[in-house]
C-alpha positions in Angstrom: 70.0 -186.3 -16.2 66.0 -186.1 -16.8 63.4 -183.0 -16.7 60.9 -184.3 -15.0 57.5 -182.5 -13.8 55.7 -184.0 -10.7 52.1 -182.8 -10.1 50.8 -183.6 -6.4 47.4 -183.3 -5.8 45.7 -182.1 -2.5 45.3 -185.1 -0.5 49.3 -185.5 -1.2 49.4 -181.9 0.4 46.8 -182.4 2.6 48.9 -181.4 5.9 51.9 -180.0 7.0 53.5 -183.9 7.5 52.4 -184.7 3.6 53.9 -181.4 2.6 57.2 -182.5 4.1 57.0 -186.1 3.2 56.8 -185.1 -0.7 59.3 -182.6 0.0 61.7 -185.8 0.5 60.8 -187.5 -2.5 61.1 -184.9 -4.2 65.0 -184.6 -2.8 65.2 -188.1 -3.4 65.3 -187.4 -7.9 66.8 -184.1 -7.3 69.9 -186.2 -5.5 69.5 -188.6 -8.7 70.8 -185.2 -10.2 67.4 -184.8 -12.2 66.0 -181.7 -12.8 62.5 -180.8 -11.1 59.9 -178.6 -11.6 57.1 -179.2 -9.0 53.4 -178.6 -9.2 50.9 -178.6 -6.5 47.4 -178.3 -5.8 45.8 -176.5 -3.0 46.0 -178.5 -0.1 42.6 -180.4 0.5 39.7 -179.4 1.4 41.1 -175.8 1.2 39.1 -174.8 -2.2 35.7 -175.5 -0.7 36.6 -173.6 2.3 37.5 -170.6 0.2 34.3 -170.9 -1.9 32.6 -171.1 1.3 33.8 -167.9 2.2 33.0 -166.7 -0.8 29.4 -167.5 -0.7 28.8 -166.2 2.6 29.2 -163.0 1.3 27.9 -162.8 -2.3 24.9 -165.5 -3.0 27.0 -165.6 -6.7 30.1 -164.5 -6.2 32.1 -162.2 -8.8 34.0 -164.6 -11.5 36.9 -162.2 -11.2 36.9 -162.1 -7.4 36.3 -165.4 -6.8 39.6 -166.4 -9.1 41.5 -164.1 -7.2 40.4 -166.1 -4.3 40.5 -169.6 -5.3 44.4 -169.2 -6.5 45.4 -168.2 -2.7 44.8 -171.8 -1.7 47.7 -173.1 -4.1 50.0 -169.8 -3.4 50.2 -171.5 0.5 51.1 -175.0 -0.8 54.1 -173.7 -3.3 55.1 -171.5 -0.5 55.4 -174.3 2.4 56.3 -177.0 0.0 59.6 -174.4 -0.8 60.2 -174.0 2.4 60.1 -177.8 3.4 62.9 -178.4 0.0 65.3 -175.3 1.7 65.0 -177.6 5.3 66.3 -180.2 3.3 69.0 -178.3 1.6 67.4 -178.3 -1.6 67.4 -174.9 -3.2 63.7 -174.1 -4.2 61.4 -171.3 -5.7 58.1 -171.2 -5.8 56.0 -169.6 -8.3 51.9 -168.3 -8.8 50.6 -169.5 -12.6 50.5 -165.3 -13.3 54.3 -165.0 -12.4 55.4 -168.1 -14.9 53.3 -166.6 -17.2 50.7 -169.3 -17.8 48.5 -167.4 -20.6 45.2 -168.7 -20.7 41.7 -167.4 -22.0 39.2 -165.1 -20.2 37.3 -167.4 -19.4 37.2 -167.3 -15.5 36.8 -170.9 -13.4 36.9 -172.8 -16.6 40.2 -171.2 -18.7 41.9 -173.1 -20.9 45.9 -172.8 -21.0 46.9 -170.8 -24.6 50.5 -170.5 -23.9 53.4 -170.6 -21.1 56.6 -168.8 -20.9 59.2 -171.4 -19.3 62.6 -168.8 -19.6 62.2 -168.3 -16.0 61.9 -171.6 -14.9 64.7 -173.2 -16.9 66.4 -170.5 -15.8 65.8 -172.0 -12.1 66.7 -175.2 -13.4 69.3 -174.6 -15.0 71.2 -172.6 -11.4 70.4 -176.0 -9.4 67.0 -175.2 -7.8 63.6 -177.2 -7.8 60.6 -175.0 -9.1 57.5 -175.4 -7.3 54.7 -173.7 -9.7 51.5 -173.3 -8.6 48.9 -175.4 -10.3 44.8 -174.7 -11.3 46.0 -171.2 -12.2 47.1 -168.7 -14.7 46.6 -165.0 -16.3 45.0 -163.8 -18.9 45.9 -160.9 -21.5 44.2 -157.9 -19.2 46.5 -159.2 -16.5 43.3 -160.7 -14.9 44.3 -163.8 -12.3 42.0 -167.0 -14.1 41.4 -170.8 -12.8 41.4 -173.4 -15.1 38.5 -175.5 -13.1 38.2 -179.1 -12.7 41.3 -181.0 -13.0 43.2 -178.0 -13.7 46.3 -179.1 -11.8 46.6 -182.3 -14.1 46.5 -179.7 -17.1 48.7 -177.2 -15.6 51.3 -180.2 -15.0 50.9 -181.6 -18.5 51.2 -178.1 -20.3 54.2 -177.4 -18.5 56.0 -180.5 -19.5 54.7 -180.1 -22.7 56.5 -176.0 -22.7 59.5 -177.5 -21.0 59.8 -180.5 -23.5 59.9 -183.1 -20.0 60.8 -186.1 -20.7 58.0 -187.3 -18.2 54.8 -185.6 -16.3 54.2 -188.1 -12.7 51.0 -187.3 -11.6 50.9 -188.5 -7.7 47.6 -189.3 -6.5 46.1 -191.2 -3.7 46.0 -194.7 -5.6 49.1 -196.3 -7.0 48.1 -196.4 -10.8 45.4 -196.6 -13.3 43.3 -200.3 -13.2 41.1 -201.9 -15.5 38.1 -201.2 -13.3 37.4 -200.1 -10.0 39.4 -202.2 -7.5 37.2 -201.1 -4.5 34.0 -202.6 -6.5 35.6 -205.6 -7.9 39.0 -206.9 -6.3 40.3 -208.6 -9.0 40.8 -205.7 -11.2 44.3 -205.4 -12.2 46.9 -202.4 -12.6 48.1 -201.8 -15.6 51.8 -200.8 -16.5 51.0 -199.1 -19.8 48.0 -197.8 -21.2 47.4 -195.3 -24.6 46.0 -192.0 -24.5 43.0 -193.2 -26.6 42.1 -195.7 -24.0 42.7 -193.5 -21.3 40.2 -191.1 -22.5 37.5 -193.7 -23.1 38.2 -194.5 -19.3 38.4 -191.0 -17.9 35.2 -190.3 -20.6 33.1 -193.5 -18.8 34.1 -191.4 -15.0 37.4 -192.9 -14.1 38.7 -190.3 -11.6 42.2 -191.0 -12.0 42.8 -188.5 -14.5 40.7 -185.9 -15.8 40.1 -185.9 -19.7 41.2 -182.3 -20.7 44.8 -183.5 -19.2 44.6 -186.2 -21.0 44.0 -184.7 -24.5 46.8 -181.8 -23.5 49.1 -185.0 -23.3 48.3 -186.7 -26.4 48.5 -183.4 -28.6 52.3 -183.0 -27.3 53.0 -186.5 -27.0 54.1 -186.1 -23.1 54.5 -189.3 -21.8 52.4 -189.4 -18.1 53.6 -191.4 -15.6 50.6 -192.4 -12.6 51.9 -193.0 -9.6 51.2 -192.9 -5.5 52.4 -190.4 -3.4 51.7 -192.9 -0.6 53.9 -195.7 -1.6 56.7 -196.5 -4.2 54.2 -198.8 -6.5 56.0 -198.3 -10.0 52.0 -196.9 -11.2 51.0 -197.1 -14.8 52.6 -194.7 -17.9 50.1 -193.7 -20.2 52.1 -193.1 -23.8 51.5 -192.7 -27.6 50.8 -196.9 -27.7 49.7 -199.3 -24.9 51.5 -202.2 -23.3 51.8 -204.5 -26.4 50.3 -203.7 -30.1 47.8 -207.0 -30.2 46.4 -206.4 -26.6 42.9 -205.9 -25.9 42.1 -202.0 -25.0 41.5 -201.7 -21.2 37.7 -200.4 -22.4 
């Protein structure tokens, strides 16, 4: 039996039918008799429309207020995507980053993560249920509700495998792994199976969108081994680890 955290981003979310399709692959590990924990973005396109709202209020909206607002859009996804596991008669409870207790700095739309308390979810675990945490999100000492800003999910996902001692963090994304260049510019790029933190950083550093850097970093300091993979097909995807495929091959940069 694994621990394994699986972060699904907001195209993966996107609708109602996405919800429910990762709903049964994430039943599909939980039958292995893994344990889950789950963390999901806001479904897409659901942050801008918040910030939208936002700004048609306030020109610059309150930092407070707005964090307040942007964390709604993941508290629908954890609640939906729990609901789709119970159809499925998988047990599930969903969680806001403030009631896991994801501790993070002050500082609002760009926080950085500073501690998390994991009793509750292993606790969850540890009954038989998936956990479905919301990512992007935590709370800060004054109790004030913070975002964690671009490619917070990724670290949110990363720092909880990291708290829970995983022994893997899958990110699921919209392409099936990370490739030596762009495969939509030039087709015969190639996936790669394994790739080091160091070179992943030098890609996501040079705008490679697979991953964003401050995940990648969270990784590498706890040695979490990440494991890139599609949410749209069953592509084995590339594990990013402590050293790449084979010690005498050339870096991917």
């Amino acid at each position: 039996m694994a621990l394994i955290v699986q972060k699904y981003g907001g195209t993966s979310v996107g609708s109602v039918e996405r919800i429910q399709a990762v709903a049964q692959r994430v039943k599909g590990w939980r039958d292995r008799g893994d344990q889950v924990v789950v963390v999901v973005s806001a479904m897409s396109g659901e942050t801008d429309r918040l910030i939208g709202l936002a700004k048609s209020i306030q020109e610059r909206p309150s930092p407070r207020e707005l964090n307040v607002l942007l964390s709604t859009g993941e508290q629908v996804t954890i609640a939906l995507l729990a609901m789709a596991l119970d159809t499925l008669g998988c047990t599930a409870r969903s969680y806001t980053g403030a009631q896991v207790q994801v501790l993070t700095d002050s500082a609002h739309n760009k926080a950085r993560i500073r501690d998390i308390d994991g009793a509750r979810v292993r606790a969850d675990l540890d009954a038989g249920r998936v956990v479905v945490v919301a990512g992007f999100q935590g709370i800060d000492e004054h109790g004030n509700i913070t975002t964690l800003g671009r490619g917070g999910s990724d670290t949110s996902a990363v720092a909880m495998a990291a708290a829970l001692k995983a022994d893997e963090c899958q990110i699921y994304t919209d392409v099936d792994g990370v490739y030596t260049t762009d495969p939509r510019i030039l087709p015969e790029a190639r996936r790669v199976t394994k790739i080091s933190y160091d070179e992943m950083l030098e890609l996501a550093s040079l705008g490679a969108g697979v991953m964003h850097n401050r995940s990648i970093e969270f990784a590498k300091k706890f040695n979490v081994p990440i494991h890139v993979r599609s949410s749209l097909s069953d592509i084995t995807g590339t594990m990013i680890v402590d050293q790449p495929e084979l010690p005498n091959q050339a870096a991917v940069s």
